[in-house]
Phi, psi and omega in degrees: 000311188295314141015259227257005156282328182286311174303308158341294172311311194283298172278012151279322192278344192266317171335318161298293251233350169298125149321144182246171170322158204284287176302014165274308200311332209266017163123336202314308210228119175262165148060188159322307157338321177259340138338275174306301188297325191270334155274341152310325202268326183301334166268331126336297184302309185312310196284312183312319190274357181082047144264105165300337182268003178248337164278298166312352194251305219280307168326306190280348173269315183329303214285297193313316164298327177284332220257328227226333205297166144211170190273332178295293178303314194269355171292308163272359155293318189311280201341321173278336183280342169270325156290014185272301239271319123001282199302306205311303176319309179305306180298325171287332176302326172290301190270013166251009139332274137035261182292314174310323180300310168312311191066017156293141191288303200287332177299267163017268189312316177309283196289000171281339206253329174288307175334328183290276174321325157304326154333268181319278178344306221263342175293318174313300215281349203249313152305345187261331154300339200271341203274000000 
């Protein structure tokens, strides 16, 4: 059980921040729509390849996504996840301030590499609103 809860889980949160499929990205499918088709097609794969538990977890996101998504709701999860993501950066900016003030090199170099990734999240997060 904890499995496949995980797998749930894992593929709801992934649901935002997954690449979607080559004809969603060219415009066909927005929104939830495109959400259900892209755990559709990952449960196809699944079933082909004969994994039940991954066909069941995918299944159970499908139902979830059919019973509760709306575009109005995955428009303000994006919306929130860039201002998750807004903050993070103001925190990394903050500590290599910081760090720099401190004149340690290797601290320095540490937060510029977090600041990247903070960065990178925050560009993800500003395209997967835009979709």
């Amino acid at each position: 059980m904890f499995r496949s809860s995980s797998i749930l889980a894992a593929l709801l949160a992934l649901g935002c921040a997954a690449p979607l499929p080559a004809a969603e990205q060219s415009g066909q499918l927005t929104g939830c729509a495109a959400k259900r088709a892209a755990i559709e097609s990952k449960l196809q794969e699944a079933r082909a390849y004969g994994n039940a538990n991954q066909a069941a977890g995918l299944q159970k996101a499908l139902d979830e996504v059919k019973a509760h998504c709306t575009d109005a709701s995955l428009t303000q999860a994006r919306k929130q996840r860039v201002l998750d993501a807004e903050k993070e950066v103001s925190q990394r900016e903050k500590d290599l301030r910081k760090a720099m003030n401190k004149g340690d090199a290797e601290k320095v170099e540490k937060r510029k590499n977090k600041l990247a990734e903070a960065r990178a999240e925050l560009d993800q997060a500003k395209r997967e609103l835009e979709e």
